[in-house]
C-alpha beads as a LAMMPS data file, in Angstrom:
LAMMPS data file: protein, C-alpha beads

266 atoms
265 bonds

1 atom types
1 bond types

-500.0 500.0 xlo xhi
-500.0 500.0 ylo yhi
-500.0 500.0 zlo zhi

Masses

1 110.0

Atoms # bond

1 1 1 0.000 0.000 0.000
2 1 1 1.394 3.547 -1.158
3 1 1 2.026 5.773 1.755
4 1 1 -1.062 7.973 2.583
5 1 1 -0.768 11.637 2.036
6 1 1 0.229 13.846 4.527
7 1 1 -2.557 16.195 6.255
8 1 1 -2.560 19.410 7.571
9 1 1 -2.497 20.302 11.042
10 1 1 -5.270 22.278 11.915
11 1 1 -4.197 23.044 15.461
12 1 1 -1.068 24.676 13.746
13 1 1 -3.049 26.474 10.354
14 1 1 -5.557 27.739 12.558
15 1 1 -5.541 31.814 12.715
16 1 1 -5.867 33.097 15.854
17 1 1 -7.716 36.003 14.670
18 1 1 -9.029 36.884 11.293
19 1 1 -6.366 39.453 10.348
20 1 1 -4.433 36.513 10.304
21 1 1 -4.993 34.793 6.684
22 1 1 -3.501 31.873 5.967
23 1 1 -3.340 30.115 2.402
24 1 1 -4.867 27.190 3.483
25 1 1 -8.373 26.500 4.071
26 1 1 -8.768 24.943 7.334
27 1 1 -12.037 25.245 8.304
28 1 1 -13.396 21.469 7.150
29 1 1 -16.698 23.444 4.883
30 1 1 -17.603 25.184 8.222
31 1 1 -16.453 29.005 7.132
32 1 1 -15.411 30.372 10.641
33 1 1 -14.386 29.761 14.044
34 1 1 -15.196 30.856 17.605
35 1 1 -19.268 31.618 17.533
36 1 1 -19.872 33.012 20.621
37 1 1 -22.618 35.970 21.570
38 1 1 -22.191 39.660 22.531
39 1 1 -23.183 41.355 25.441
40 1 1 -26.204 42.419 23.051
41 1 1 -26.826 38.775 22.125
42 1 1 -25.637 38.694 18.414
43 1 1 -24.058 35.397 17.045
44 1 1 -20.449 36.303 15.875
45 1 1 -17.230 34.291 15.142
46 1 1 -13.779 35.031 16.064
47 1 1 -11.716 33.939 13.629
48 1 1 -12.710 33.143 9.639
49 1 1 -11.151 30.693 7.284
50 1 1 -9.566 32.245 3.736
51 1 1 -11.852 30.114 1.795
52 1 1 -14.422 31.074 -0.411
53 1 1 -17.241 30.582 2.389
54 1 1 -14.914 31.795 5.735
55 1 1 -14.619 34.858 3.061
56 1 1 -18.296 35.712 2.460
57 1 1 -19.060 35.124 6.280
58 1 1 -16.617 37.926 6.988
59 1 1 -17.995 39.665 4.710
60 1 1 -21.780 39.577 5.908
61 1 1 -20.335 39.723 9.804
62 1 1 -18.608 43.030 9.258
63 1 1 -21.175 44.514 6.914
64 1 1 -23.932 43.534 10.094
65 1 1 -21.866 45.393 12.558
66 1 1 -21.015 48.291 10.493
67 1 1 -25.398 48.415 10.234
68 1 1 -25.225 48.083 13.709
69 1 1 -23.016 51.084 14.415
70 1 1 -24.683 53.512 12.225
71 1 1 -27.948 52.693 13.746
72 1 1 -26.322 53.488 17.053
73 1 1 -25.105 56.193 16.376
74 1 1 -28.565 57.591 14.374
75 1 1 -30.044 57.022 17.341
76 1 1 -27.577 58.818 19.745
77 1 1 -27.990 61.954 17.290
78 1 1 -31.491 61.657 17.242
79 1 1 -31.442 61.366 21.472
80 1 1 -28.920 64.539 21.336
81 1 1 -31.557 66.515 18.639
82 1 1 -33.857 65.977 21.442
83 1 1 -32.170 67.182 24.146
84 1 1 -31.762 70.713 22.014
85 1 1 -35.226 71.590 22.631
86 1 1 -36.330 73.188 19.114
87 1 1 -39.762 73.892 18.742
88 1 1 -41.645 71.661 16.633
89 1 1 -42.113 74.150 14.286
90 1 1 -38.813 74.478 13.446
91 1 1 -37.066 70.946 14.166
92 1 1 -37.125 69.697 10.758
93 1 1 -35.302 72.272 9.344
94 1 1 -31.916 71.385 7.935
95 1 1 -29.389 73.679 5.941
96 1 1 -30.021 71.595 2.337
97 1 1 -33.963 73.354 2.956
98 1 1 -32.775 76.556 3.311
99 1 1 -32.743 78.943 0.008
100 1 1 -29.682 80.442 0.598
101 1 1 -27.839 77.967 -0.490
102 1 1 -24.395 79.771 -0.682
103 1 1 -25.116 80.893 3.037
104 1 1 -25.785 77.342 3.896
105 1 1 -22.559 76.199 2.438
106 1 1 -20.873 79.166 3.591
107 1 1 -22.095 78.053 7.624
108 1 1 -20.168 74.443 6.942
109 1 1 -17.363 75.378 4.520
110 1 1 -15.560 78.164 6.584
111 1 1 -12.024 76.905 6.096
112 1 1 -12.619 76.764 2.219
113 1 1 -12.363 73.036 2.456
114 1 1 -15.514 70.462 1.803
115 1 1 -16.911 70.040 5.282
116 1 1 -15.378 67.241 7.406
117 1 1 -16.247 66.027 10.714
118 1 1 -12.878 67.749 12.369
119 1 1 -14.421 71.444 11.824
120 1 1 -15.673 72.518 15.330
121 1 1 -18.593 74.379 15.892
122 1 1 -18.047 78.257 15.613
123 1 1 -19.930 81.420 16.314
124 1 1 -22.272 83.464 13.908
125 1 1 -24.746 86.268 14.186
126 1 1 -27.330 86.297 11.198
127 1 1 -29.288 89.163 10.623
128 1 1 -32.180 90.087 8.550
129 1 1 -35.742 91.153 8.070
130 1 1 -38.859 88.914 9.459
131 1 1 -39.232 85.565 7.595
132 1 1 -36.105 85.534 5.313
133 1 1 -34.884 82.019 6.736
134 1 1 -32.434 83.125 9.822
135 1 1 -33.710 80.363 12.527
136 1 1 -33.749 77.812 9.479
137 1 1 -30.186 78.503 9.255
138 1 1 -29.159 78.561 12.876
139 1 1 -31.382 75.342 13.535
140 1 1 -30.101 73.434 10.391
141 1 1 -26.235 74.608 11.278
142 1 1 -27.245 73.311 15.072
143 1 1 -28.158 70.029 13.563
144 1 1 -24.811 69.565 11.352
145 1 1 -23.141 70.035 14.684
146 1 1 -25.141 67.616 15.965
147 1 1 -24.816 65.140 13.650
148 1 1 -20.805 65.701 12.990
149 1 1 -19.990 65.753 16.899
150 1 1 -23.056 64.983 18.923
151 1 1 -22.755 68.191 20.362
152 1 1 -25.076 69.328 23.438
153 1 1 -26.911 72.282 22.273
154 1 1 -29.946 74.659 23.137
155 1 1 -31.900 76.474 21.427
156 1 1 -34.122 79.442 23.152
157 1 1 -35.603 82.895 21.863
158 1 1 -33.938 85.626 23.968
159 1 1 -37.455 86.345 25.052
160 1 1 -37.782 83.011 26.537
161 1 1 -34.627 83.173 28.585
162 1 1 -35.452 86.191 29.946
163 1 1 -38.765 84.880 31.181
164 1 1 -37.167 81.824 32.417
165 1 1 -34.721 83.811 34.321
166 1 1 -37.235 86.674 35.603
167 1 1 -39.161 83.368 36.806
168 1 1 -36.284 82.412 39.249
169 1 1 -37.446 84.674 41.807
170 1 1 -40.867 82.927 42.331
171 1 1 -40.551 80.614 45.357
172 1 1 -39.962 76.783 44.518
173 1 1 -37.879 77.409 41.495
174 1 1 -34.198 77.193 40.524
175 1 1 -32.127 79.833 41.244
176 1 1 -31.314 82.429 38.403
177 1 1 -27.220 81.523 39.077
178 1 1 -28.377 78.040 38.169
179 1 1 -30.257 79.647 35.165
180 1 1 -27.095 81.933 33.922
181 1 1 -24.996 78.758 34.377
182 1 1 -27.244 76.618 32.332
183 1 1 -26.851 78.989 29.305
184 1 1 -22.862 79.990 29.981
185 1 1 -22.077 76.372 29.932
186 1 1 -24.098 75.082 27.200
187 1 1 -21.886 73.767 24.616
188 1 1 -23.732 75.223 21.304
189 1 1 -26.295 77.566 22.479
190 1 1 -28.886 78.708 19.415
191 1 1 -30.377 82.569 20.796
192 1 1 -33.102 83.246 18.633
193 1 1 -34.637 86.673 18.493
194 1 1 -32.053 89.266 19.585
195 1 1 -33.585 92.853 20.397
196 1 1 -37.526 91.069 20.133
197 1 1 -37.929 91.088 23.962
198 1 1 -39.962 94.368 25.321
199 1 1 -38.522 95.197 28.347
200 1 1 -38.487 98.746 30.599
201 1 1 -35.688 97.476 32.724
202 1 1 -33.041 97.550 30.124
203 1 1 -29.986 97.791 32.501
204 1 1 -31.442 94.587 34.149
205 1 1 -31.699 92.701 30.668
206 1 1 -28.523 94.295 29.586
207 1 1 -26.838 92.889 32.909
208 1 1 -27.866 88.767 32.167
209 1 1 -27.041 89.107 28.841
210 1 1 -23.273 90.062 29.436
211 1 1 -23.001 87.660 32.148
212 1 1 -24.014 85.090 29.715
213 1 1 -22.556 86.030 26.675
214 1 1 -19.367 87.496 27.930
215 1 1 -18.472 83.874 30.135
216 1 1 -19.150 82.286 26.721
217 1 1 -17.052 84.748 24.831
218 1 1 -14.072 83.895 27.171
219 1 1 -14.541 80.235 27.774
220 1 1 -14.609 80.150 23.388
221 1 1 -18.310 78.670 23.822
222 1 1 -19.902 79.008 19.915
223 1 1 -23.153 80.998 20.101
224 1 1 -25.336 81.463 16.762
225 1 1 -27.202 84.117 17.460
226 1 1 -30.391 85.568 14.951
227 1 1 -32.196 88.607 14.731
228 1 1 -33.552 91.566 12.810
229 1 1 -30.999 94.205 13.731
230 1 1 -27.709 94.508 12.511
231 1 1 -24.944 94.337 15.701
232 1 1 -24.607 97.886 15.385
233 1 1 -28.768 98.699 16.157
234 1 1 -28.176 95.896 19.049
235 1 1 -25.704 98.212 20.539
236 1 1 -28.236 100.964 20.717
237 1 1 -30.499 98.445 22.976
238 1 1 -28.023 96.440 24.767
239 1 1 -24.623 98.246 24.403
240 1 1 -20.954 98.441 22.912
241 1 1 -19.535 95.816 25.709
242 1 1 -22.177 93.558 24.657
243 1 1 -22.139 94.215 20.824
244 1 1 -17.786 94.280 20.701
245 1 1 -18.117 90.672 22.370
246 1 1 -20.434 89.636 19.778
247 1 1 -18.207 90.409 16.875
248 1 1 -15.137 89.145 18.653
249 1 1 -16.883 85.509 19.047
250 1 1 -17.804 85.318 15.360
251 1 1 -14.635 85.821 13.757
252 1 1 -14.524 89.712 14.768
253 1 1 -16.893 90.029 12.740
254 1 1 -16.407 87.605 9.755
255 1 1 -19.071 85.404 10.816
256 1 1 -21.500 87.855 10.864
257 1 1 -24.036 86.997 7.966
258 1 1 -26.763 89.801 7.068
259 1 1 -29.397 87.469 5.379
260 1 1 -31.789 89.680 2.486
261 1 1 -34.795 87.738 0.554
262 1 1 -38.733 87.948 0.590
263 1 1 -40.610 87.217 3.529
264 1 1 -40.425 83.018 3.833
265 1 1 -44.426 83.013 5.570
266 1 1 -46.051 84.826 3.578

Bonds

1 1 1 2
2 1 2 3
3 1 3 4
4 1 4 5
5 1 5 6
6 1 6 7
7 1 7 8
8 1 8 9
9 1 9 10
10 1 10 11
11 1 11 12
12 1 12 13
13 1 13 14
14 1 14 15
15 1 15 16
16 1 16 17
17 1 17 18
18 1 18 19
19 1 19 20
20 1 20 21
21 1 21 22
22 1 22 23
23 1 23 24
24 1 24 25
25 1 25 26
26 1 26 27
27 1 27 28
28 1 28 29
29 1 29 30
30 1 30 31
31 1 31 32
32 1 32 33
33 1 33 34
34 1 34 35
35 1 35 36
36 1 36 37
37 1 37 38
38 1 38 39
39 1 39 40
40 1 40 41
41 1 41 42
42 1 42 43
43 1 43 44
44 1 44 45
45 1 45 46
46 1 46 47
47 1 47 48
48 1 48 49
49 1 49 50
50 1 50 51
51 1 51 52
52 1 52 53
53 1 53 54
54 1 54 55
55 1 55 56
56 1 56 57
57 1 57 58
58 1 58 59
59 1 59 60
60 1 60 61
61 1 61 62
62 1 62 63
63 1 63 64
64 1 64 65
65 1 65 66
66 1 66 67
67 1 67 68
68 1 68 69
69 1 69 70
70 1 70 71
71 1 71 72
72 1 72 73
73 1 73 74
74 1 74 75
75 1 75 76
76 1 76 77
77 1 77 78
78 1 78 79
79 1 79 80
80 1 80 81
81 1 81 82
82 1 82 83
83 1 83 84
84 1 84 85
85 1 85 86
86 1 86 87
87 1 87 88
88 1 88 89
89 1 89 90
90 1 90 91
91 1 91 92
92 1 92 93
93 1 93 94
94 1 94 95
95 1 95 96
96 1 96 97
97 1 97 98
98 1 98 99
99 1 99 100
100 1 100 101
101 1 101 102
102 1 102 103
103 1 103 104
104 1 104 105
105 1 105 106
106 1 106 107
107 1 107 108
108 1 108 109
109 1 109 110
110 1 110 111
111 1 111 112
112 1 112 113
113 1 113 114
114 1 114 115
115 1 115 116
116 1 116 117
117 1 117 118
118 1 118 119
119 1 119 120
120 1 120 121
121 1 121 122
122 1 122 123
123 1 123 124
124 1 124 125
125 1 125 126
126 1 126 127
127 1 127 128
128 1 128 129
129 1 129 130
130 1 130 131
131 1 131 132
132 1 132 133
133 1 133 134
134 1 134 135
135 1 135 136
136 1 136 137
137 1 137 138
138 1 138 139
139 1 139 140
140 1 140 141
141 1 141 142
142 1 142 143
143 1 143 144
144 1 144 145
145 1 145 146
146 1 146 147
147 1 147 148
148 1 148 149
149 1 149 150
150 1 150 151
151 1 151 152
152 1 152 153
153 1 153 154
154 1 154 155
155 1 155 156
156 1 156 157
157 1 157 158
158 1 158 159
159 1 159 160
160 1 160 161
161 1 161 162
162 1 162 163
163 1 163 164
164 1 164 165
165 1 165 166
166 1 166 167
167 1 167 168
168 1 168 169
169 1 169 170
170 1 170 171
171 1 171 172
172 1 172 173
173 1 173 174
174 1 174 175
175 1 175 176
176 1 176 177
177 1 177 178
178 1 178 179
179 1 179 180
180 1 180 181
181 1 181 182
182 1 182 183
183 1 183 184
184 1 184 185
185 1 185 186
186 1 186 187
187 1 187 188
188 1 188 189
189 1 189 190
190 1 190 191
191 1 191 192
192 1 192 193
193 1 193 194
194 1 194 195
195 1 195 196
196 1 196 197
197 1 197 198
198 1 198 199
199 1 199 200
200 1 200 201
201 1 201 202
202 1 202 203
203 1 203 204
204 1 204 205
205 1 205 206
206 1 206 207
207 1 207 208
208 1 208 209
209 1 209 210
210 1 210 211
211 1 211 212
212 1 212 213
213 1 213 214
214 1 214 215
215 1 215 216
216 1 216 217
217 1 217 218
218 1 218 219
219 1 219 220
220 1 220 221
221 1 221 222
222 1 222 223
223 1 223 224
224 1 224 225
225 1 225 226
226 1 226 227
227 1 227 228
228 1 228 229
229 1 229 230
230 1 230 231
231 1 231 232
232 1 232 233
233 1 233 234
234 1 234 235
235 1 235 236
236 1 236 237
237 1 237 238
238 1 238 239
239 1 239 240
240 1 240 241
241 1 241 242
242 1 242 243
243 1 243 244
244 1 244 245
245 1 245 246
246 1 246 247
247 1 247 248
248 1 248 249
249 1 249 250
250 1 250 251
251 1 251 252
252 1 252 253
253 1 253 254
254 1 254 255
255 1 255 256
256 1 256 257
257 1 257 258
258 1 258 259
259 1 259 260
260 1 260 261
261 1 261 262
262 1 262 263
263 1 263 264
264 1 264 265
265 1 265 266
């Protein structure tokens, strides 16, 4: 009798892992080694053979977890979106809906390169008449963040915070330090609605503001800030130390965006 062929050893072929390839196909028509299940119960395997079949399993194993991780992390954007607190109204809006396209682009393109996940939120001011599209912008360049970071961000109408914070002296309440802190430490904060609030104690509004804005301006917090007055007719409301620290956070001045078109709601 001829002298049967020698065999592989499987014990020594076998990969330990599967960025370990090996030329020969040791897996005996089985594809992969190592099945175990995660700590969210999915069936993988450790270690896949070169063959045809070990191939394809890697293959569908790798294309399942990368489906996995973009559905995590669409849903960790969608519970950061939440936590921003846009009004319904406005929390579908998204730069690609806006009709100023080249301000769009111009909100995500800053360093004259395509937009990229490693551009950090920055500071603008976008002013214009009623209805042109400012919160659109400021909500759809809040989202982008969002999305590109999972940035913490807030969104309020100056109006609104000043009610909130007038409403800290009612008993039972927070306190309005706990108030200014919220908004100084926010990462992104979205103010809607600059110079809309009526108020007769201006020194009192002009006071919170500063504290807010000016901590934000020196701890390099981005604000986006909208309204219908240029920075200069906010000065005449709120004043120069107010209206110098909002040019200085956008760019001193660069990322200060006057917005012109026909009214959007109409």
């Amino acid at each position: 009798m001829g002298e049967e062929p020698a065999r592989p050893d499987f014990t020594a072929v076998r990969p330990l892992s599967s960025d370990q390839p090996l030329s020969i196909c040791w897996c005996g028509g089985t594809g992969a080694s190592g099945l175990r299940l995660t700590a969210q119960g999915q069936r993988v395997y450790d270690n896949f053979c070169v063959c045809e079949l070990g191939t394809a399993m890697k293959k569908t194993q790798d294309d399942a977890r990368h489906v996995r991780q973009m559905v995590g992390r669409s849903n960790m954007i969608e519970r950061v979106w939440q936590q921003v607190n846009v009004p319904r109204r406005f929390t579908g809006m998204r730069l690609q809906d806006s009709p100023h396209t080249d301000l769009a682009l111009r909100l995500v393109f800053t360093t004259g390169e395509p937009y990229e996940e490693t551009q950090e939120p920055e500071s603008w001011f976008l002013h214009g008449a009623v209805g042109v599209g400012k919160t659109c912008l400021a909500v759809g360049y809040a989202y982008e963040m969002v999305q590109a970071h999972l940035t913490p961000a807030r969104f309020v109408t100056l109006p609104a915070m000043m009610s909130e914070i007038r409403s800290c002296y009612d008993d039972g309440g927070p306190s309005e330090k706990e108030v200014l802190k919220q908004y100084k430490e926010t990462e992104l904060l979205i103010l809607d609605d600059m110079g809309a609030e009526h108020t007769t104690s201006t020194n009192w509004l002009s006071d919170r503001l500063y504290q807010i804005l000016g901590d934000r301006h020196d701890q390099l917090r981005p604000t986006v800030m909208t309204s219908n007055l240029s920075v200069p007719e906010l000065a005449g409301i709120y004043g120069d130390r107010i209206t110098s620290r909002i040019n200085e956070m956008c760019n001193n001045g660069n990322n200060v965006m006057h917005i012109e078109g026909r009214n959007l709601r109409e």
